[in-house]
NUZA-609223 format. One record per residue (C-alpha): residue number from 1; chain; x, y, z. Coordinates in pm, 1 decimal. Last residue first. Example, Ala and Ser with C-alpha at 12.3 -4.5 7.8 and 13.67 -1.06 7.14 Angstrom:
2
SITE/i/ch/X/Y/Z
SITE/2/A/1367.0/-106.0/714.0
SITE/1/A/1230.0/-450.0/780.0
This chain:
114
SITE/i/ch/X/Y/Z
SITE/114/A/-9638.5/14898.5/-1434.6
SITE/113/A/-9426.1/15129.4/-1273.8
SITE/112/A/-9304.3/14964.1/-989.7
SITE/111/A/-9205.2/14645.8/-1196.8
SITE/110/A/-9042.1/14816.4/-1447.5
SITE/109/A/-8795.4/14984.9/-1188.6
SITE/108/A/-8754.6/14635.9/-1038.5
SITE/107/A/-8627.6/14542.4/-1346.4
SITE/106/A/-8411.6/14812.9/-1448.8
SITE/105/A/-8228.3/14738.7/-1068.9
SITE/104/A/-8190.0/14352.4/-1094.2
SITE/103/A/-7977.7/14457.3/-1445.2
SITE/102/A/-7783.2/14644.2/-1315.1
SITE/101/A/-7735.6/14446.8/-1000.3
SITE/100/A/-7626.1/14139.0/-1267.7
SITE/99/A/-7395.3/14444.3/-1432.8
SITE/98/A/-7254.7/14551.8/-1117.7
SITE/97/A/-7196.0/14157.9/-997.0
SITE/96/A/-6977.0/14122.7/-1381.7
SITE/95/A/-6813.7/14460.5/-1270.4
SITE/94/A/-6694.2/14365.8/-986.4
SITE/93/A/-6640.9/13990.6/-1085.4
SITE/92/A/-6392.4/14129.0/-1360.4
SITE/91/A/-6235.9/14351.1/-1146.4
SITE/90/A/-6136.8/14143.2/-844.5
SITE/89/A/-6022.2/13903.4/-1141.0
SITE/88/A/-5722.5/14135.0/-1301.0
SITE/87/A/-5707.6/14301.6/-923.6
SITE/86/A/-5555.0/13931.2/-796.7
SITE/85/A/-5256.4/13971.2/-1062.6
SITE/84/A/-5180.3/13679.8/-1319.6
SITE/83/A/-5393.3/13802.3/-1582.9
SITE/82/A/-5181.3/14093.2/-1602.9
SITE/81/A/-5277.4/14439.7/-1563.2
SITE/80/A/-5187.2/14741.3/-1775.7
SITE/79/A/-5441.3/15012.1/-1620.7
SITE/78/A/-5576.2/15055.7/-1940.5
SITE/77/A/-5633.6/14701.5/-2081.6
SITE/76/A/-5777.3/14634.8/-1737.6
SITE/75/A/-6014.3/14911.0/-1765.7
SITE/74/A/-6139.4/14810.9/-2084.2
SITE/73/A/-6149.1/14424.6/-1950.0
SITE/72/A/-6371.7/14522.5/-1685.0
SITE/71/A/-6623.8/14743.6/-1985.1
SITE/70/A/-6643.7/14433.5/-2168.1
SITE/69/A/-6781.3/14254.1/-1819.5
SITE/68/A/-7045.2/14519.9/-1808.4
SITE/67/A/-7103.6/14538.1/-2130.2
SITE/66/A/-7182.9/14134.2/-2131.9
SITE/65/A/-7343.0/14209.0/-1825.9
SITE/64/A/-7605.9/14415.7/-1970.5
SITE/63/A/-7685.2/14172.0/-2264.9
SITE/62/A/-7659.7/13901.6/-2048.0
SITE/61/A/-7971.2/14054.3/-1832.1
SITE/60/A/-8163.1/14221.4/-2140.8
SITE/59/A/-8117.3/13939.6/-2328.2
SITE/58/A/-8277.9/13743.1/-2110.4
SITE/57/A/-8571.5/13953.3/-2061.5
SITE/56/A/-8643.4/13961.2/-2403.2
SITE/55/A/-8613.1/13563.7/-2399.2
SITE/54/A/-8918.8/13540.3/-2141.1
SITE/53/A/-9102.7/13795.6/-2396.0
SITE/52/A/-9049.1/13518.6/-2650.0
SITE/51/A/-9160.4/13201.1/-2439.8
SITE/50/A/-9555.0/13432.7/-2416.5
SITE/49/A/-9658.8/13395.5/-2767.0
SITE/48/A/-9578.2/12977.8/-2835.3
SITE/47/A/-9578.6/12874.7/-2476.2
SITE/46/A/-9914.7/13015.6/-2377.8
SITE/45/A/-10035.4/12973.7/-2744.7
SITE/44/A/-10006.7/12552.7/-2706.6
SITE/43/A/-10118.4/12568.7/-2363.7
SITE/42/A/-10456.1/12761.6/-2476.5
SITE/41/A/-10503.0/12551.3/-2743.9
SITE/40/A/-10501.3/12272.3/-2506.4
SITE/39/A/-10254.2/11930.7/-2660.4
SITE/38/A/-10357.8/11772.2/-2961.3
SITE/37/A/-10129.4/11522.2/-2953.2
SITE/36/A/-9924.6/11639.6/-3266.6
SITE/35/A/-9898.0/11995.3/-3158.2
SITE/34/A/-9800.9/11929.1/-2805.9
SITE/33/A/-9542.6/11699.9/-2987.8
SITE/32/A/-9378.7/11977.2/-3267.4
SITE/31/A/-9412.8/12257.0/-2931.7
SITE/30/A/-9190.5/11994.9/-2753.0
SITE/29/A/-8957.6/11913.4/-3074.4
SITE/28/A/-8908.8/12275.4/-3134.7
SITE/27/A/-8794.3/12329.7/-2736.3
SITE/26/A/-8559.3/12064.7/-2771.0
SITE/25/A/-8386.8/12148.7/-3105.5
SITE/24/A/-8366.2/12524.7/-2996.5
SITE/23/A/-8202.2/12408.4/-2614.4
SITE/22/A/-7941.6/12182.9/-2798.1
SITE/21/A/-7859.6/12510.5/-3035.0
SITE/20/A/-7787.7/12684.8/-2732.2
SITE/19/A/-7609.5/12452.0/-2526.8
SITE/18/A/-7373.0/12379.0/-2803.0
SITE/17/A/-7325.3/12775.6/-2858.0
SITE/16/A/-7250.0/12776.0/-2456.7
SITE/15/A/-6977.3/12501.5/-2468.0
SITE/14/A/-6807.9/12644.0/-2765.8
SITE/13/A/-6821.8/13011.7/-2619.4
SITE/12/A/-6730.7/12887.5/-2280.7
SITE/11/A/-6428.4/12706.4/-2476.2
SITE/10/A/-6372.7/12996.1/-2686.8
SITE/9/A/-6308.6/13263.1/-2417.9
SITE/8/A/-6016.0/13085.2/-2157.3
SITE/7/A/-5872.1/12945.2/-2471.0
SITE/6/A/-5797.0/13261.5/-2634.7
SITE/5/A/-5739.7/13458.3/-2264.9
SITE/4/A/-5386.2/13286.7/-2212.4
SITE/3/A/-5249.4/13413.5/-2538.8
SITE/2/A/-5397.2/13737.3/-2547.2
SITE/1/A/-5182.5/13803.1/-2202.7
């Protein structure tokens, strides 16, 4: 079973750490331009103070489902599935949805109180 998983997880990783360090470049070469041209002070400090509160809330979302989805694989290690049985992936999207609903839930709760 470890065998088949290795190149199930490091090609998302691969994919997703490309993705990632694409989306730094980008963003740096936007604020780098707005800077340049002068752009509205007020644009400039909207996207500069306010884009790290956005990723807050991102992490909170993967951050939850990446438990989530750990916690799927616990209980697969214990029950002593296979990756070829049906309940391997019935559990993973269970608790990959539970951790999305999770996370749908703590901010809806944030939003009522504040």
């Amino acid at each position: 079973m470890p065998d088949e998983l290795i190149p199930i997880i490091i090609v998302p990783f691969f994919l997703g750490t490309i993705a990632f360090i694409t989306k730094i470049l980008s963003n740096n070469r936007v604020k780098r331009e707005l800077v340049n041209m002068k752009a509205d002070s007020d644009m400039i400090r909207k996207m500069i103070l306010e884009a790290p509160a956005m990723n807050r809330e991102s992490s909170l979302k993967w951050g939850i489902v990446s438990v989530a989805l750990g916690a799927g694989l616990a209980l697969i290690h214990v029950l002593g599935l296979d990756g070829d049985e049906p309940m391997t992936y019935a559990i993973m999207f269970m608790f990959g949805g539970a951790g999305l609903l999770g996370h749908y839930a703590i901010k809806s709760d944030a939003r009522i109180e504040s």
